[in-house]
Every structure is written in structure tokens, then in C-alpha cells.
mmCIF file of the N, C-alpha and C atoms, coordinates in Angstrom:
data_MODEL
# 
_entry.id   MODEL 
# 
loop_
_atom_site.group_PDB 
_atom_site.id 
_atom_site.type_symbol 
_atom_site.label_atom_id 
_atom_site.label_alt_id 
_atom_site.label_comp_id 
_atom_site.label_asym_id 
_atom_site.label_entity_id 
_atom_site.label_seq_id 
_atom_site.pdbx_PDB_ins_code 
_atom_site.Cartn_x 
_atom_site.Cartn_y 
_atom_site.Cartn_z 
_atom_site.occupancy 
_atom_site.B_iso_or_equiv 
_atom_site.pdbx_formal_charge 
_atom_site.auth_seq_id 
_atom_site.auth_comp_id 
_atom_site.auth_asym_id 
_atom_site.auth_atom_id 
_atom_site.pdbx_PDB_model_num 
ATOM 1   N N  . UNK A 1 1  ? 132.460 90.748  111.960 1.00 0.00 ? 1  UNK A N  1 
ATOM 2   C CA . UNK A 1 1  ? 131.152 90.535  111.378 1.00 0.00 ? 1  UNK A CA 1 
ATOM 3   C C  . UNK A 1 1  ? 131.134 91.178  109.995 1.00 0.00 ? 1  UNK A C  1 
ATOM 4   N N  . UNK A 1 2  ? 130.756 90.258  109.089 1.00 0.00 ? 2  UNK A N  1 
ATOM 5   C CA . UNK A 1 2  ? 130.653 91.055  107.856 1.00 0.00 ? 2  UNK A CA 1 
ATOM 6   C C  . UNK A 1 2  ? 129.093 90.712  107.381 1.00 0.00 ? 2  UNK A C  1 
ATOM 7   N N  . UNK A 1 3  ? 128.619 91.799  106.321 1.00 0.00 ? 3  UNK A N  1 
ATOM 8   C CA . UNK A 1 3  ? 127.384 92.076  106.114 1.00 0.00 ? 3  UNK A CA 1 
ATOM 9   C C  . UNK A 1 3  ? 127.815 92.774  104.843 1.00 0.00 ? 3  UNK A C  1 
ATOM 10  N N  . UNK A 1 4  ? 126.191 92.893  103.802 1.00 0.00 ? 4  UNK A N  1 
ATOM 11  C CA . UNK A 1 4  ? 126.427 93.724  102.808 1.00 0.00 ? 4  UNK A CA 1 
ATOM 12  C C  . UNK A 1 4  ? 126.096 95.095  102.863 1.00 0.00 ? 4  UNK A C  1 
ATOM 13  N N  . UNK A 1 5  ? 126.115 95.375  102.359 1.00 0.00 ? 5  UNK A N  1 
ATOM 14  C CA . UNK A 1 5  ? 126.278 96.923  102.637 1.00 0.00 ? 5  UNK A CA 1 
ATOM 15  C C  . UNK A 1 5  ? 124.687 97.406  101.726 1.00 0.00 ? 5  UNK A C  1 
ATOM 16  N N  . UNK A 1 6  ? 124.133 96.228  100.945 1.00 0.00 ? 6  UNK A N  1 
ATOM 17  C CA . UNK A 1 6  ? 122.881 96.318  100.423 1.00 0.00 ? 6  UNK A CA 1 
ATOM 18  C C  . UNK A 1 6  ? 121.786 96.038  101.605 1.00 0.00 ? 6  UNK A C  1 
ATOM 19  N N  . UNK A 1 7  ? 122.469 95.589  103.100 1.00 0.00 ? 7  UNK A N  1 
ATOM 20  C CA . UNK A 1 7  ? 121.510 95.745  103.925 1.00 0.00 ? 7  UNK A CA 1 
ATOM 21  C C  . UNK A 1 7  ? 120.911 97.034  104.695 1.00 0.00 ? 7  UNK A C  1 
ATOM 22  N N  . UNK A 1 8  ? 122.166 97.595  104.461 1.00 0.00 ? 8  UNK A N  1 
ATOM 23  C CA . UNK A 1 8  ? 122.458 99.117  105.237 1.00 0.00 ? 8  UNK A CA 1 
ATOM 24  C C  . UNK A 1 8  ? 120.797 99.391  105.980 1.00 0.00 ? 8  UNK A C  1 
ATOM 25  N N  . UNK A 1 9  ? 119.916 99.872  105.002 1.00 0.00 ? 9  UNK A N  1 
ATOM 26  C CA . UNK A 1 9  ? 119.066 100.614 104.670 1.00 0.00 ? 9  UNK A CA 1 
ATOM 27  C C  . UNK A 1 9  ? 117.715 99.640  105.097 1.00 0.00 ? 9  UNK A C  1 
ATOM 28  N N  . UNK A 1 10 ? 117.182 99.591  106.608 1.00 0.00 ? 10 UNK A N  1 
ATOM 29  C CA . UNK A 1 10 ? 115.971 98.317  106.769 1.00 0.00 ? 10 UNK A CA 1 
ATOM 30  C C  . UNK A 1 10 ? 115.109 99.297  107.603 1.00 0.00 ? 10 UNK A C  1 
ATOM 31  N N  . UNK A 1 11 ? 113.802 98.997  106.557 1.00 0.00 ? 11 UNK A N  1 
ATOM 32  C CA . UNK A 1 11 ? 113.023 99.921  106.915 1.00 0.00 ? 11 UNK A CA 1 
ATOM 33  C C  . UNK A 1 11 ? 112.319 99.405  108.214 1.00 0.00 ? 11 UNK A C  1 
ATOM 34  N N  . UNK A 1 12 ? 111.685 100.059 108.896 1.00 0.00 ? 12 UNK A N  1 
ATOM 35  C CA . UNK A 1 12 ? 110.839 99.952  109.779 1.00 0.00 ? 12 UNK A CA 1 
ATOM 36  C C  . UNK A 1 12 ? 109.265 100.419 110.271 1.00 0.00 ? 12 UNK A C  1 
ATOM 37  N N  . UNK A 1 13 ? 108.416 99.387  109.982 1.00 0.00 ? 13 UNK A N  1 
ATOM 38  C CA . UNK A 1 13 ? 106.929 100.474 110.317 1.00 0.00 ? 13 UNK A CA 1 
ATOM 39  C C  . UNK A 1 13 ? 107.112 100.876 111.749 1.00 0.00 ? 13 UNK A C  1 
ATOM 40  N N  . UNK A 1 14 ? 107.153 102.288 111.978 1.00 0.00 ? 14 UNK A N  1 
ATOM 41  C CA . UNK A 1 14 ? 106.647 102.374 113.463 1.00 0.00 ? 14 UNK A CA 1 
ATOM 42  C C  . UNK A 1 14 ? 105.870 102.706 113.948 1.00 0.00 ? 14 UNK A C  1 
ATOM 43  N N  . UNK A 1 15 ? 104.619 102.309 112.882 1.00 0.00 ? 15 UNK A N  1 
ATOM 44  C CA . UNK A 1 15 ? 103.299 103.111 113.060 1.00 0.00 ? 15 UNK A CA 1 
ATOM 45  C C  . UNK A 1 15 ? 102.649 102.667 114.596 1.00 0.00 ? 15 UNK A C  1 
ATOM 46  N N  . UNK A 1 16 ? 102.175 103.186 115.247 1.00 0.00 ? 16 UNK A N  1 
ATOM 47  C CA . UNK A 1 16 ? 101.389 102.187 116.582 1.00 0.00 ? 16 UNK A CA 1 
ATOM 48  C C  . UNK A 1 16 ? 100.555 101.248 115.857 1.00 0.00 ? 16 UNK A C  1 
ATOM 49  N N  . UNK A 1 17 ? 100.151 100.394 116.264 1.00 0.00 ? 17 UNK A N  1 
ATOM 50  C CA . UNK A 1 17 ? 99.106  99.114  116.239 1.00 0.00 ? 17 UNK A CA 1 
ATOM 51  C C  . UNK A 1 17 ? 98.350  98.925  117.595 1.00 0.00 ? 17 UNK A C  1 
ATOM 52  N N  . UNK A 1 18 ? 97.159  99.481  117.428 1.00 0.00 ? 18 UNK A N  1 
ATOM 53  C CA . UNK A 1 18 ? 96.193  99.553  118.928 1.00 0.00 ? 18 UNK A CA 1 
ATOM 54  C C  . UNK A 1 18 ? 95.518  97.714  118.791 1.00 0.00 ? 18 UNK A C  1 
ATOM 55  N N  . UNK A 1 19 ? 95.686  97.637  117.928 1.00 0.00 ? 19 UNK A N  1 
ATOM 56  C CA . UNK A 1 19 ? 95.287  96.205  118.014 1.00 0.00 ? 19 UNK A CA 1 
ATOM 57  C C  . UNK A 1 19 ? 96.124  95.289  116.992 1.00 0.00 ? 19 UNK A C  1 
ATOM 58  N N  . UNK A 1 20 ? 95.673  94.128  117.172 1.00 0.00 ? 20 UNK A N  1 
ATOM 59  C CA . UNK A 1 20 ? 96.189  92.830  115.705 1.00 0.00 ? 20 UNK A CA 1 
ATOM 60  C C  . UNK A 1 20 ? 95.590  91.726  116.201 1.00 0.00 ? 20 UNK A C  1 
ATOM 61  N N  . UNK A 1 21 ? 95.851  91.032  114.764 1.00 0.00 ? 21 UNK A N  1 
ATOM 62  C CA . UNK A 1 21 ? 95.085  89.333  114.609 1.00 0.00 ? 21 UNK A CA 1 
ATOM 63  C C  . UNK A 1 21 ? 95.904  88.767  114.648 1.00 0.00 ? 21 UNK A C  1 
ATOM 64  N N  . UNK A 1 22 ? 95.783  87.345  114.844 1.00 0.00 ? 22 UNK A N  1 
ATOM 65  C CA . UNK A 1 22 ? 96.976  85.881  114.927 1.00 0.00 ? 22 UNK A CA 1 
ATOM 66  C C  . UNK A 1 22 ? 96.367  85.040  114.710 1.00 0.00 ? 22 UNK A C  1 
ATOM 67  N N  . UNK A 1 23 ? 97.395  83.882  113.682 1.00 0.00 ? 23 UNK A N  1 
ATOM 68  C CA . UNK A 1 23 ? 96.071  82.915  113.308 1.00 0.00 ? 23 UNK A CA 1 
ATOM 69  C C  . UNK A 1 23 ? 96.222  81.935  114.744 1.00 0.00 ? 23 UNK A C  1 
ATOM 70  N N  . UNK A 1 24 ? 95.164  81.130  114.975 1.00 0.00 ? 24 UNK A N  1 
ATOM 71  C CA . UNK A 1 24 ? 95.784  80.279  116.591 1.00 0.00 ? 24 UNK A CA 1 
ATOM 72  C C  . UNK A 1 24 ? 95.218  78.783  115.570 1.00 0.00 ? 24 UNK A C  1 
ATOM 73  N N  . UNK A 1 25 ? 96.279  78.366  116.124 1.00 0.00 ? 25 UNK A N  1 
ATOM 74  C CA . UNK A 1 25 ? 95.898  76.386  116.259 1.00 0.00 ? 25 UNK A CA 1 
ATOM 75  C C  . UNK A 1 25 ? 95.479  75.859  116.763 1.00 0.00 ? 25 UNK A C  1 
ATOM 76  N N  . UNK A 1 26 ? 95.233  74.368  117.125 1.00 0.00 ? 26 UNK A N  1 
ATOM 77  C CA . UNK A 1 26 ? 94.548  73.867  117.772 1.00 0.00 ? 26 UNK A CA 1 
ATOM 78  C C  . UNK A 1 26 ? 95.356  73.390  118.916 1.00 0.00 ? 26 UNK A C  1 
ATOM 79  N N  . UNK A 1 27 ? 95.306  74.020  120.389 1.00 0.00 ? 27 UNK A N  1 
ATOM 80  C CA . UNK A 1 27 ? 96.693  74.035  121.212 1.00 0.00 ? 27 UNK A CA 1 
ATOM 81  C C  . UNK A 1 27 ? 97.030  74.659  121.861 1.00 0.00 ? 27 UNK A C  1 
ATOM 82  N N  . UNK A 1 28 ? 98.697  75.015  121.988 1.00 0.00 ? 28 UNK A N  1 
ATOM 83  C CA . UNK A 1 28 ? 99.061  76.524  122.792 1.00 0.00 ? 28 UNK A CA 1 
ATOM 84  C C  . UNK A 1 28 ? 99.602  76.897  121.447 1.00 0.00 ? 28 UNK A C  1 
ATOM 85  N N  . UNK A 1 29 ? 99.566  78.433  121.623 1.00 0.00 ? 29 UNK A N  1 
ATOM 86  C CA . UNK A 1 29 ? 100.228 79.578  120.522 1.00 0.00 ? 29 UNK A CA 1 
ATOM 87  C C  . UNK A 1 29 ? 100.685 80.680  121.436 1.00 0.00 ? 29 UNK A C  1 
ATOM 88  N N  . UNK A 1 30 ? 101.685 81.009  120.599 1.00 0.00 ? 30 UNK A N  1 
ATOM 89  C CA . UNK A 1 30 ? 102.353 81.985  121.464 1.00 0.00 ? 30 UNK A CA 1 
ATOM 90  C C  . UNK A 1 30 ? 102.191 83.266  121.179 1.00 0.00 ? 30 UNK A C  1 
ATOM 91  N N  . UNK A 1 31 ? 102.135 84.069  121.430 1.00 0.00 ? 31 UNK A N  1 
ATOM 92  C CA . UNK A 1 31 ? 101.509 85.442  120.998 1.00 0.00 ? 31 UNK A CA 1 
ATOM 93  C C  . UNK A 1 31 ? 102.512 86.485  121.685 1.00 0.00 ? 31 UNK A C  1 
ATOM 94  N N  . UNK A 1 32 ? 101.529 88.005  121.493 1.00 0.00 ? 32 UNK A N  1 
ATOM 95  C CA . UNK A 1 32 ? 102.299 89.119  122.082 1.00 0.00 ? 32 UNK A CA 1 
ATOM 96  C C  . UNK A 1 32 ? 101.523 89.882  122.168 1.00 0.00 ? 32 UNK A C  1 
ATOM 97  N N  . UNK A 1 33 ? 101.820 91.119  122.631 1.00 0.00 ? 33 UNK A N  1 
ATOM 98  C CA . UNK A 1 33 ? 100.825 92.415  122.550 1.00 0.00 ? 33 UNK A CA 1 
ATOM 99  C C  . UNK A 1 33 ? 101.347 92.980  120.822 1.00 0.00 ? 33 UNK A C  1 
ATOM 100 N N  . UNK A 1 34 ? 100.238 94.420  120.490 1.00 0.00 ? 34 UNK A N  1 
ATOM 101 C CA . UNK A 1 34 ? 100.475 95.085  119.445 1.00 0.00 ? 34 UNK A CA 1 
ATOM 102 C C  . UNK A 1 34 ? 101.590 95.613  120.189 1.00 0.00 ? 34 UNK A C  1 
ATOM 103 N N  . UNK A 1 35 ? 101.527 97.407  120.042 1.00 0.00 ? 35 UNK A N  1 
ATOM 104 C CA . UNK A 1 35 ? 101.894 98.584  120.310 1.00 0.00 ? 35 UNK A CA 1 
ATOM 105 C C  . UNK A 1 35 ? 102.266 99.146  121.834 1.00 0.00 ? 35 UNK A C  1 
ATOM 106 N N  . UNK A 1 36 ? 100.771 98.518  122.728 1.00 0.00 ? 36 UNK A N  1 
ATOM 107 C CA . UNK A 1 36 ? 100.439 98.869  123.939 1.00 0.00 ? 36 UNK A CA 1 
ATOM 108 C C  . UNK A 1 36 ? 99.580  97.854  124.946 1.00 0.00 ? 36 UNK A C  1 
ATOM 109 N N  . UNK A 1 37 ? 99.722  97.782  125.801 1.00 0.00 ? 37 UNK A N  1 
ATOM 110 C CA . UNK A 1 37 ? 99.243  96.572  127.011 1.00 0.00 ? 37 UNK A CA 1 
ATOM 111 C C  . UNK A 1 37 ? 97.694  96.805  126.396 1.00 0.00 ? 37 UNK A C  1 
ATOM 112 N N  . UNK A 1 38 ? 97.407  95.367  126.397 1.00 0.00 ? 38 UNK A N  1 
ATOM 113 C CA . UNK A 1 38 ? 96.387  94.804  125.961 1.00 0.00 ? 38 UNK A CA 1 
ATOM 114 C C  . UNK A 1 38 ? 95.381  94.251  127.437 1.00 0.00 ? 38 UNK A C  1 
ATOM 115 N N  . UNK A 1 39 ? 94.652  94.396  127.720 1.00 0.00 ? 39 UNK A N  1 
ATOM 116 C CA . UNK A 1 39 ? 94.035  93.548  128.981 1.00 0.00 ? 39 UNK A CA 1 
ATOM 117 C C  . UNK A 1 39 ? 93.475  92.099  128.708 1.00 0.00 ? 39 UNK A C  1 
ATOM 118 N N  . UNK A 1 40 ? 93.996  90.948  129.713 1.00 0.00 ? 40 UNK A N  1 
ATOM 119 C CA . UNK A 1 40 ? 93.563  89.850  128.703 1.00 0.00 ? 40 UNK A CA 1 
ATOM 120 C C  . UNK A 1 40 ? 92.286  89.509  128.520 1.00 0.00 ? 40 UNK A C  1 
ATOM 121 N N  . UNK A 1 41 ? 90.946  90.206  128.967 1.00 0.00 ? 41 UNK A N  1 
ATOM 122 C CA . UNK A 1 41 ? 89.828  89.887  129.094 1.00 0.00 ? 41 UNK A CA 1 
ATOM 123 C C  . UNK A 1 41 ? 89.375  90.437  128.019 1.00 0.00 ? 41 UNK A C  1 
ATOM 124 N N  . UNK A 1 42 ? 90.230  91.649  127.442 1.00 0.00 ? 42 UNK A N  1 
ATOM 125 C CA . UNK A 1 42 ? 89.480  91.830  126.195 1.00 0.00 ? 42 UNK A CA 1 
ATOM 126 C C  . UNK A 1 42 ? 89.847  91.456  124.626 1.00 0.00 ? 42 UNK A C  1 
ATOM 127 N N  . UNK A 1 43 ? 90.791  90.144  124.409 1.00 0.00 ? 43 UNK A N  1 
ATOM 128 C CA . UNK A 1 43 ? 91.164  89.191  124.175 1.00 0.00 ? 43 UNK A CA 1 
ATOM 129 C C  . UNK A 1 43 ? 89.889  88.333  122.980 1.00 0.00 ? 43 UNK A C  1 
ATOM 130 N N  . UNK A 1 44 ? 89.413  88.719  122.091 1.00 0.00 ? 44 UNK A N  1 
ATOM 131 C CA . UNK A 1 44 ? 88.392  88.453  121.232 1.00 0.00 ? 44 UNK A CA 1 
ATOM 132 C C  . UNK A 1 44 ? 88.858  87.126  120.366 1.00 0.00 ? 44 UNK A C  1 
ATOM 133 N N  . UNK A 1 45 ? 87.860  86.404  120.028 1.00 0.00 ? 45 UNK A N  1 
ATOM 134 C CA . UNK A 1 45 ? 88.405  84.974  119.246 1.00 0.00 ? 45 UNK A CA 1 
ATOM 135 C C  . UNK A 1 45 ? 87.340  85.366  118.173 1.00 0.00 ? 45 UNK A C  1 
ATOM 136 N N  . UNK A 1 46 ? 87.489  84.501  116.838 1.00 0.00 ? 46 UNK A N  1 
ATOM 137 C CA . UNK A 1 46 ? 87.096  84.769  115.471 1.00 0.00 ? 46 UNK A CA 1 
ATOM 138 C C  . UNK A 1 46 ? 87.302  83.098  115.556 1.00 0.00 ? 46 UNK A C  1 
ATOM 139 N N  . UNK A 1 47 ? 86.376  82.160  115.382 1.00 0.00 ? 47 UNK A N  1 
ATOM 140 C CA . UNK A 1 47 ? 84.735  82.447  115.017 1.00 0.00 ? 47 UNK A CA 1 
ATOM 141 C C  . UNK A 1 47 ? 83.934  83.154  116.573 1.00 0.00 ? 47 UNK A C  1 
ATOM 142 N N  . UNK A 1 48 ? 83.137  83.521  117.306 1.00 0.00 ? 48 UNK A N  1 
ATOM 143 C CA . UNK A 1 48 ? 82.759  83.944  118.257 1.00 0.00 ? 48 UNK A CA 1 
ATOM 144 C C  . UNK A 1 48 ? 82.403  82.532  119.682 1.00 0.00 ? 48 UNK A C  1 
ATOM 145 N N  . UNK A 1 49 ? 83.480  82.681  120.629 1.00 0.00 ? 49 UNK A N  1 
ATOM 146 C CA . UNK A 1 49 ? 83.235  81.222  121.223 1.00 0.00 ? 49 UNK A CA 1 
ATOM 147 C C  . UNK A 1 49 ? 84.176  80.384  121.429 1.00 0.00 ? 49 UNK A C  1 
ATOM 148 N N  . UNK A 1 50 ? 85.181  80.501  120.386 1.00 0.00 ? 50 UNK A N  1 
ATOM 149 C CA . UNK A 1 50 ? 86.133  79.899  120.243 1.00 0.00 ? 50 UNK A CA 1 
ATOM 150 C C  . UNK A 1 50 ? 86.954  79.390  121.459 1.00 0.00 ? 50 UNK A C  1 
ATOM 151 N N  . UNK A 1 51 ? 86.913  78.181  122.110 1.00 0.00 ? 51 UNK A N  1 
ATOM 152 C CA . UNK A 1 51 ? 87.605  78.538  123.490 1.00 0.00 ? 51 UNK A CA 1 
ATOM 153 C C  . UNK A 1 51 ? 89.088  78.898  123.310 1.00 0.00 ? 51 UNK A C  1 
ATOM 154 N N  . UNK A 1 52 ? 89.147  79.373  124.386 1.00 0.00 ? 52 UNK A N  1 
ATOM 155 C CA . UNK A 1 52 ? 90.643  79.832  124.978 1.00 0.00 ? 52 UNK A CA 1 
ATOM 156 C C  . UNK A 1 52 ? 90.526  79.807  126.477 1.00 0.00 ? 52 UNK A C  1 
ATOM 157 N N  . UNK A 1 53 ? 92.134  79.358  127.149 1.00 0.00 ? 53 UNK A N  1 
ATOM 158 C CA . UNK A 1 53 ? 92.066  79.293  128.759 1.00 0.00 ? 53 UNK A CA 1 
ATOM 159 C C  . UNK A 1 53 ? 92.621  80.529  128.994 1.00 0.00 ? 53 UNK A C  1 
ATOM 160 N N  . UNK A 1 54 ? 93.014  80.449  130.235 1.00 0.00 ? 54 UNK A N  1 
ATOM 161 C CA . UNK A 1 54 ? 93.828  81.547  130.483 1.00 0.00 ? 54 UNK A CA 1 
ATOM 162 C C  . UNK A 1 54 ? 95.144  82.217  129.470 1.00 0.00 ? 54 UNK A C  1 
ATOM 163 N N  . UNK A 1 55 ? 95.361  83.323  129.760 1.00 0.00 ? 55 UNK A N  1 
ATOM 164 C CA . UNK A 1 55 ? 97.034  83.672  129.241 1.00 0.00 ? 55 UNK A CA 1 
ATOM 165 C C  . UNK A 1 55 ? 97.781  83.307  130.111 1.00 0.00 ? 55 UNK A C  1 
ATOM 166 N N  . UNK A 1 56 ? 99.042  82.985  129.787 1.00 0.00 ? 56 UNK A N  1 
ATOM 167 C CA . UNK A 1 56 ? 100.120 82.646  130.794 1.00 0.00 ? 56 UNK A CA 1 
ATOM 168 C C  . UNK A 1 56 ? 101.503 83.669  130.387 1.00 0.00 ? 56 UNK A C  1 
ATOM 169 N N  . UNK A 1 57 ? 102.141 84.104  131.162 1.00 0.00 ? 57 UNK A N  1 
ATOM 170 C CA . UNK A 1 57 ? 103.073 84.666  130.820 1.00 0.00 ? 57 UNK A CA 1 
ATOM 171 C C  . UNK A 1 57 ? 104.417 83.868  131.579 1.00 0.00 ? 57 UNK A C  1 
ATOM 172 N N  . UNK A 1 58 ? 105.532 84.110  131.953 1.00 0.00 ? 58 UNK A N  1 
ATOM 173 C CA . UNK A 1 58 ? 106.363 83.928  132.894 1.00 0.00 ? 58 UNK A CA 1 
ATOM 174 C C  . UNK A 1 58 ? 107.731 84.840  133.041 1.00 0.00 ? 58 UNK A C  1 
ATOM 175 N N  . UNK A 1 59 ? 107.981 84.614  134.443 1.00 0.00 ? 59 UNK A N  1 
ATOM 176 C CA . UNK A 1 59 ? 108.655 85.759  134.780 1.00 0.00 ? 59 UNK A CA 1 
ATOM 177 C C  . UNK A 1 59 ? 108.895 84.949  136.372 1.00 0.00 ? 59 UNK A C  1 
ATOM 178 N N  . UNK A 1 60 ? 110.192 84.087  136.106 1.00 0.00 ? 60 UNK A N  1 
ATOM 179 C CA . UNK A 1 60 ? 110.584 83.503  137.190 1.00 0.00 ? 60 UNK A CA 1 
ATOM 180 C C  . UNK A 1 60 ? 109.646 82.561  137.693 1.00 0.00 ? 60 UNK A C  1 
ATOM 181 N N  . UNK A 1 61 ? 108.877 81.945  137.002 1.00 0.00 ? 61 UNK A N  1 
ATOM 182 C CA . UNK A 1 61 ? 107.881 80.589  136.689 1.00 0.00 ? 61 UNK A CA 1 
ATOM 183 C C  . UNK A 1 61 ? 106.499 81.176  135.703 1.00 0.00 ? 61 UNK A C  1 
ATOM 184 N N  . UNK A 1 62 ? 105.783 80.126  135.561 1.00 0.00 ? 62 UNK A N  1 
ATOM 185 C CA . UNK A 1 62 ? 104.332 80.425  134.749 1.00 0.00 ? 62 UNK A CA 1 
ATOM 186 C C  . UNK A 1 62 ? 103.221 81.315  135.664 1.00 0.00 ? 62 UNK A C  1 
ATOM 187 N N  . UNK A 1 63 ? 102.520 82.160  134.979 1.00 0.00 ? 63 UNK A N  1 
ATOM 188 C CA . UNK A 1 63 ? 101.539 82.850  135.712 1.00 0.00 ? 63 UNK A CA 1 
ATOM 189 C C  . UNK A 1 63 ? 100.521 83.110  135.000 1.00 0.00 ? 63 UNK A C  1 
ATOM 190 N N  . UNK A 1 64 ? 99.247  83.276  135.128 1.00 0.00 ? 64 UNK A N  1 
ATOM 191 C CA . UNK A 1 64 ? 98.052  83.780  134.866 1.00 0.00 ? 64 UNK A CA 1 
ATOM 192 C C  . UNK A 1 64 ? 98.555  85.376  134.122 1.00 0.00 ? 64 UNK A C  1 
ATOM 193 N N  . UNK A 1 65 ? 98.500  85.898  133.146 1.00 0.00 ? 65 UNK A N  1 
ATOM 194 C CA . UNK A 1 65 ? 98.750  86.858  133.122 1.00 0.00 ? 65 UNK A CA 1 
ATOM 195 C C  . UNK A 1 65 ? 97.252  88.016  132.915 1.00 0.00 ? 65 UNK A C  1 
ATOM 196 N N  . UNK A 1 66 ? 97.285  89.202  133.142 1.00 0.00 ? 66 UNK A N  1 
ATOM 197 C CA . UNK A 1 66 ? 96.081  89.951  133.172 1.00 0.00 ? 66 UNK A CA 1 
ATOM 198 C C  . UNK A 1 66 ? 96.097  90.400  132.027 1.00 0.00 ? 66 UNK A C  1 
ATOM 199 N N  . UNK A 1 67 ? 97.281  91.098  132.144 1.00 0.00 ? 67 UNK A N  1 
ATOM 200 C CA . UNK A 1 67 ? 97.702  91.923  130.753 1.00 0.00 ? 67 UNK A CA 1 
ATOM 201 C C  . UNK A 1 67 ? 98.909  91.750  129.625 1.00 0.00 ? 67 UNK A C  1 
ATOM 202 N N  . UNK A 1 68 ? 98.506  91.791  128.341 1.00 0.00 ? 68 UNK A N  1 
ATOM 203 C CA . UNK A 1 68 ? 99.366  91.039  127.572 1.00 0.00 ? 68 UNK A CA 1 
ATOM 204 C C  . UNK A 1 68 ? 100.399 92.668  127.249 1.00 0.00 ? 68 UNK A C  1 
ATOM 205 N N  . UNK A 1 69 ? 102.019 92.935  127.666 1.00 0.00 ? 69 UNK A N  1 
ATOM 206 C CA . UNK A 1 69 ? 102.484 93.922  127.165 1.00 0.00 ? 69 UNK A CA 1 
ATOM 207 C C  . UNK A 1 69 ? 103.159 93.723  126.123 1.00 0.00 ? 69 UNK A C  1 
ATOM 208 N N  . UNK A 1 70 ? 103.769 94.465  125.421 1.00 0.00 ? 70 UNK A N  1 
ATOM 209 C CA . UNK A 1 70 ? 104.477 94.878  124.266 1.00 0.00 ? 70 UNK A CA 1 
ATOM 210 C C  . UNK A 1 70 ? 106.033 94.125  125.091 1.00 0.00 ? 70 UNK A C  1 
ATOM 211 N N  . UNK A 1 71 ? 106.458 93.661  124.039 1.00 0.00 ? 71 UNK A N  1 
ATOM 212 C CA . UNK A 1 71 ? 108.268 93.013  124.045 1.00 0.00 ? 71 UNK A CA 1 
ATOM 213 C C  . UNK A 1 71 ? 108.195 92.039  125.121 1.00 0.00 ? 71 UNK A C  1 
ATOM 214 N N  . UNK A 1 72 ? 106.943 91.324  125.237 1.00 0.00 ? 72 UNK A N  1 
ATOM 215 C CA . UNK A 1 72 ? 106.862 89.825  126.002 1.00 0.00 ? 72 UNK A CA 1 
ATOM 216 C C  . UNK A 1 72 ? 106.156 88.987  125.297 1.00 0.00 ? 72 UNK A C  1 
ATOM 217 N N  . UNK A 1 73 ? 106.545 87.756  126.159 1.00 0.00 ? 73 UNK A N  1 
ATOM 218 C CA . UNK A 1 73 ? 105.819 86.855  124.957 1.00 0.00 ? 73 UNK A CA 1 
ATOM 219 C C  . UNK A 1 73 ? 104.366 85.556  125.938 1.00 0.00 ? 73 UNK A C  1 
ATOM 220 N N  . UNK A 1 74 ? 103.472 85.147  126.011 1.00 0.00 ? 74 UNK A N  1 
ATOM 221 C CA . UNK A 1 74 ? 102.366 84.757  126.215 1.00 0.00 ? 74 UNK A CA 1 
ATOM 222 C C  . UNK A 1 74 ? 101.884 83.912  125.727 1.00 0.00 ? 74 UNK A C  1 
ATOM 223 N N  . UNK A 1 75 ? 101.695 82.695  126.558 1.00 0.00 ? 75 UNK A N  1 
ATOM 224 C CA . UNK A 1 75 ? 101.157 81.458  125.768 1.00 0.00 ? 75 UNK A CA 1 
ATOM 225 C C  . UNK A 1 75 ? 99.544  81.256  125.991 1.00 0.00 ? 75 UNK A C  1 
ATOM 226 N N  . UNK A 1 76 ? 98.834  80.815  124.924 1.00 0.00 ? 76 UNK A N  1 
ATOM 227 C CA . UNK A 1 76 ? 97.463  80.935  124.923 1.00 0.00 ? 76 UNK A CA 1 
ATOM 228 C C  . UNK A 1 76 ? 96.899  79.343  124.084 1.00 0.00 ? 76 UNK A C  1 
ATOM 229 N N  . UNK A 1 77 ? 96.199  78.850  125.156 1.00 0.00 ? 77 UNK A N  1 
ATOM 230 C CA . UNK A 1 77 ? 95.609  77.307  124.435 1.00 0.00 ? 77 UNK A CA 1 
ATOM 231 C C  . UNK A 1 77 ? 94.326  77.583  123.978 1.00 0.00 ? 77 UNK A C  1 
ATOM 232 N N  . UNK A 1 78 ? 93.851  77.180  122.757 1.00 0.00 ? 78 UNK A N  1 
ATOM 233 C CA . UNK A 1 78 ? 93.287  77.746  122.397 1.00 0.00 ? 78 UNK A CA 1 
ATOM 234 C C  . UNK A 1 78 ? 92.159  75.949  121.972 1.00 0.00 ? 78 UNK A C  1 
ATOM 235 N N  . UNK A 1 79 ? 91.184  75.838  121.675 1.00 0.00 ? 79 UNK A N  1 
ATOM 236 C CA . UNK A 1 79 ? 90.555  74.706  121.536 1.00 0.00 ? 79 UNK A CA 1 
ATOM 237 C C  . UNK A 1 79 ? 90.154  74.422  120.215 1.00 0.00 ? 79 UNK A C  1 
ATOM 238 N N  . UNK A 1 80 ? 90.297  75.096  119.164 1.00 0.00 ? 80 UNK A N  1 
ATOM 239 C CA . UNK A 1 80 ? 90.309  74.752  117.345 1.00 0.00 ? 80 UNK A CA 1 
ATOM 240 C C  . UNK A 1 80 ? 91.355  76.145  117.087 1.00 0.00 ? 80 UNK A C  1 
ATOM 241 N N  . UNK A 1 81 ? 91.066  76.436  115.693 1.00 0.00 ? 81 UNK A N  1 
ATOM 242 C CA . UNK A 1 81 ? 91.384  76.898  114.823 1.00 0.00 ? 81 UNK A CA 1 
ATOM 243 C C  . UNK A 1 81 ? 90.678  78.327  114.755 1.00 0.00 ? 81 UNK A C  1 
ATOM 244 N N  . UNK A 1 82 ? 91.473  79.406  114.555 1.00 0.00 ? 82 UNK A N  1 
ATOM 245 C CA . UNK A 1 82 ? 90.663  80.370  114.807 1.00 0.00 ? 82 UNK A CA 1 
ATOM 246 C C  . UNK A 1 82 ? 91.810  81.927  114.201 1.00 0.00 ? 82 UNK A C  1 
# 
């Protein structure tokens, strides 16, 4: 494997993130947690209303998920733009 050696040096924020935004489409989007398990009920949409169905996660098929954690990934249908 070769690489430059001008990569050496890649910074990293490791600040926590108790929360974050995502833009969503009109559809499924795939998402994640910030920092720390998120519960999916408290799961806020921008404009206020915006539908969304369930979260789904999977883990040896699709599931309802409760809670969205950190280093997984979560699909969310969402009904416009938001």
C-alpha cells in the first residue's frame, strides 16, 4: 500500500455531539446516531409535522428500531423534504 506521507497527519473532531441535523428527502434516508443512543421517539422533524414512519434498523433482518446508536446505520421514510 502506498500513500503520501502528506496524509500522515488527519485530524479528527472528537468533540461529543449530543445531537445533529440531516437533510431528509422525499423517501427513505439513511441516517445514524450523533455521539450517543438517541431514542427514536425523540426524533424531531423541521418543518414541525413532517411525516416520518417508523426507524428501521437491521440486524439479521429489518426491525422497528427504538433506539438509534452510534456506529449503526437506520433507515427512515420520511414524506417531503425536511
Amino acid at each position: 500500500l502506498n500513500y503520501s506521507t502528506l496524509m500522515d497527519p488527519i485530524a479528527c473532531d472528537s468533540a461529543a455531539r449530543p445531537c445533529d441535523t440531516i437533510e431528509a428527502v422525499p423517501g427513505w434516508n439513511l441516517v445514524g446516531a450523533p455521539s450517543a443512543p438517541v431514542p427514536a421517539q425523540s426524533v424531531l422533524t423541521e418543518p414541525p409535522g413532517l411525516g416520518i414512519g417508523e426507524i428501521f434498523g437491521y440486524d439479521d433482518g429489518y426491525h422497528a428500531a427504538d433506539t438509534i446508536r452510534p456506529g449503526k446505520a437506520y433507515w427512515i421514510r420520511a414524506d417531503g423534504a425536511g
